[in-house]
C-alpha positions, 0 to 999 in steps of 0.5 A: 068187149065185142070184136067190134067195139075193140076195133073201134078203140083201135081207130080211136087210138091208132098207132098206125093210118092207111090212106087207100085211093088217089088224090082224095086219100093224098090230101087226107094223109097230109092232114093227118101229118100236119095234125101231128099224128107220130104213128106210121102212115102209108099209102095203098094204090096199086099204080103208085109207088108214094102217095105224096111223101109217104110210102105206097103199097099195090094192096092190102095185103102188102102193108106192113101191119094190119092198119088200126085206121083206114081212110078210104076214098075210091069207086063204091064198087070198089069200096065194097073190095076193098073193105073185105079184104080190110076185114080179112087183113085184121085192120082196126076200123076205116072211114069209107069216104066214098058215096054213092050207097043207101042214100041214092036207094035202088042200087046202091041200097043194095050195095050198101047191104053187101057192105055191112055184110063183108065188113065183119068186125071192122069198125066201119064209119061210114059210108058217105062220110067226111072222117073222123078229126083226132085232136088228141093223138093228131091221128086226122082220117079226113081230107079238107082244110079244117079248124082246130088245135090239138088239145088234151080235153074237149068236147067230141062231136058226133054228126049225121051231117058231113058239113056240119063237123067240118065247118062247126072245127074253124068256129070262131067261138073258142069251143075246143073239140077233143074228137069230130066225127061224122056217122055218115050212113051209119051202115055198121055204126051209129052215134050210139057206139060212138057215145059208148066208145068215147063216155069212159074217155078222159079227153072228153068233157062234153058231147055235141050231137047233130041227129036226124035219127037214133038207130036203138034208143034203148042202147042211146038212152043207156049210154046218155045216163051214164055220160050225165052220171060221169058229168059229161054233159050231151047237148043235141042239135035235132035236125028233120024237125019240119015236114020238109027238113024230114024229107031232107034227111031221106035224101041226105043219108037215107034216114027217117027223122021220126017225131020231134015230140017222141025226141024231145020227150026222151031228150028232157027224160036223160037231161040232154040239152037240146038247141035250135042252131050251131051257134046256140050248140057251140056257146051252150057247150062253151058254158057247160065246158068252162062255168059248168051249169047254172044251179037254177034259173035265177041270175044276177046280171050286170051291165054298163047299160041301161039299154043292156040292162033291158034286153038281158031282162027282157029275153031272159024272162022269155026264157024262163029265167028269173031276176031275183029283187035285190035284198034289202041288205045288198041294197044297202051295200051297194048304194054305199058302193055304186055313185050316185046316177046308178040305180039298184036294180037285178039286172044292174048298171052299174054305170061307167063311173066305175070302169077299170076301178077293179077294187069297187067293181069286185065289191059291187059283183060281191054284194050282188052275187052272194045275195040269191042267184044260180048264175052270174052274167056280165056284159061287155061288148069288147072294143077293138084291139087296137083301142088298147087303153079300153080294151084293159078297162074292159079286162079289168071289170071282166077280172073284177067279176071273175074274182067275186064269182069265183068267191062266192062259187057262182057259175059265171059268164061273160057275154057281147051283146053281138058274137062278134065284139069279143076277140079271142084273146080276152076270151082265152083269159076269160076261160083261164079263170073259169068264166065262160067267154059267151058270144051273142046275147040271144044266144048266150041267154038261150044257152043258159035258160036250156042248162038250168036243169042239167044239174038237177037231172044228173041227180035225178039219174045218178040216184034212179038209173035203173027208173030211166033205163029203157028196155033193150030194142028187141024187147020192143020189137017183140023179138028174142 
């Protein structure tokens, strides 16, 4: 393990937190406290002797210990210091919050370069950065207001915009990260190295990418075969797809975007699930996390909707997802079992006759799902709260669906016809019993048509690991 990549673990798994700068580095401290982080946490500012309720140092050199994790908010100028004498101190890694490097070229290109330079091993995130949220040891290096809970597994999500991993942790979706970090200009690390740090790591059950650019995709396509292998699943949001988004990412962090066919082309190799939207990354890593992929592209769905029934036909066919004929023998199973207004039909209405009658619904899901389907889907757009008495039925269909899925050993899902008629609490339950709680039928359908052959490929990989690896970068480069 290079000098680096044990640094990086460090600012993973710290035992302690430095918070250098003024009110920026404050407020950081105070998230890292209210996250629960039990490891020390000190101040450095050379004109304060508390940075709020914790204890402040002149300098580097005169904490306790050398810090496994910094947070850093101050001049660039001073950043570049400062960061030397991090390095020279022995300090694990730092988030450099400050901007003001590559990203506005001339000058501060060239400071960025005497950055990489002074940084030596240190596990350096950064610059131009929001942090790095911790949810698992509470160790927060960032400093705004965010969503979340601590947890001991999810999904860590690594992102080339800073905007993107703060506003994606107070999503309303029940998507529970383990880890959130910002890449930043990547002067020193890059999504790779974050991949490779975290793919071993029991907390973590899925990835989440936003990406405008890979630094060495030989090391990325690595480390992605080995996440899909281990059943850790990577979904990527590609950003810079357009002329003009590619343009925007000069500007944003100073990286070019490079071809989308070149980057979806890699993306199918390694079996990533690639996304167009948050929303469609946030219900796809929901599904893979809680139901796991589906087996195939065939689904069973139900609704209490002939108008439900259409669309979920209608856009799941536009996605390439396939609604098997119901069989003669499940036919006549469920013309016994459904009254006598509902039709047999793949998507299914079973019609509202049925509502909260948990003992017909679990046998009418039963004779559907063991018939032939990859996927189970059911329908309902949750009441509100305070309609009690429908909300309980609607909890008991959803019960009844879990139970006959989870007989049959189908990948299942709930899903609202509109993300926002499905309250937190019935999809906590859902989640409980391994039914993926989906929100937004559009997206709940796109979530599950890009999984249908994730299980396929990490077949594929873990049988042909050596056919898929890439030769390392500087072969490609021709270089030694």
């Amino acid at each position: 393990m290079s000098g680096t990549r044990h640094n990086l673990e460090r600012l993973l798994s710290p035992r302690h937190a430095a918070f250098i700068g003024g009110e920026d580095a404050m407020h950081a401290a105070v998230r890292c406290a209210e996250g629960g982080f039990s490891g020390e946490i000190w101040g450095v500012n050379p004109r304060r002797t508390t940075l709020g309720d914790f204890p402040c140092f002149r300098s580097v050199g005169d904490l306790p210990a050398p810090p496994d994790a910094v947070f850093l908010a101050v001049p660039s100028a001073t950043a570049v210091d400062v960061v030397a004498q991090l390095a020279a101190f022995g300090a694990g890694g730092v988030v450099c919050y400050t901007a003001g490097f590559r990203e506005l070229g001339g000058v501060g290109a060239e400071l960025e370069k005497v950055l990489a330079e002074v940084a030596g091993d240190l596990a350096l995130v950064g610059p131009n950065v929001f942090g790095l949220l911790n949810y698992v040891s509470g160790a927060h290096l960032w400093p705004y207001a965010h969503g979340g809970k601590r947890v001991e597994r999810g999904v860590a999500l690594v992102s080339q915009s800073g905007m993107f991993s703060g506003y994606v942790t107070t999503n309303q979706r029940s998507v529970a990260f383990s880890y959130v970090i910002g890449s930043g200009n990547q002067t020193c690390l890059g999504v790779e190295d974050y991949l490779e740090a975290l793919v071993h790591n029991p907390a973590v059950n899925a990835f989440g990418l936003y990406v405008e650019a890979l630094r060495d995709i030989p090391r990325f396509a690595e480390i992605a075969i080995e996440a899909l292998a281990r059943n850790k699943p990577i979904v990527v949001l590609k950003g810079g797809v357009s002329e003009v988004g590619a343009g925007s990412t000069v500007t944003h962090t100073g990286s070019l975007a490079g071809t989308d066919a070149f980057y979806q082309a890699l993306f199918d190799r390694l079996g990533i699930v690639r996304v167009a939207t948050p929303s469609q990354m946030l219900e796809t890593l929901k599904l893979l996390t809680v139901a796991g992929a589906p087996n195939g592209k065939k689904l069973a769905a139900f609704t209490c909707s002939g108008g439900d029934a259409a669309m979920v036909a209608d856009g799941g066919t536009l996605l390439g997802l396939e609604f098997p004929r119901v069989s003669l023998s499940a036919r006549t199973a469920l013309n016994e079992l459904l009254p006598s207004i509902a039709s047999v039909a793949n998507p299914l209405d079973y019609t509202t006759p049925l509502w909260g009658n948990e003992q017909a619904l679990t046998q009418v899901f039963d004779a559907l799902v063991r018939d032939d389907c990859d996927m189970a889907l059911l329908v309902q757009d949750y009441p509100p709260l305070d309609m009690a008495h429908d909300v309980a039925m609607y909890r008991t269909d959803a019960r009844a669906f879990a139970a006959a899925t989870a007989a049959a050993g189908v990948p299942a899902a709930v899903c609202s016809v509109l993300a926002e008629n499905f309250d937190a609490e019935s999809r906590s339950l859902m989640s409980q019993q391994g039914v993926a709680p989906l929100q937004g039928l559009g997206d709940a359908l796109m979530a599950i048509a890009a999984s249908t052959n994730v299980k396929e490929r990490r077949r594929c990989i873990v049988s042909n690991r050596d056919e898929l690896r890439l030769p390392p970068l500087q072969a490609i480069n021709g270089t030694p």
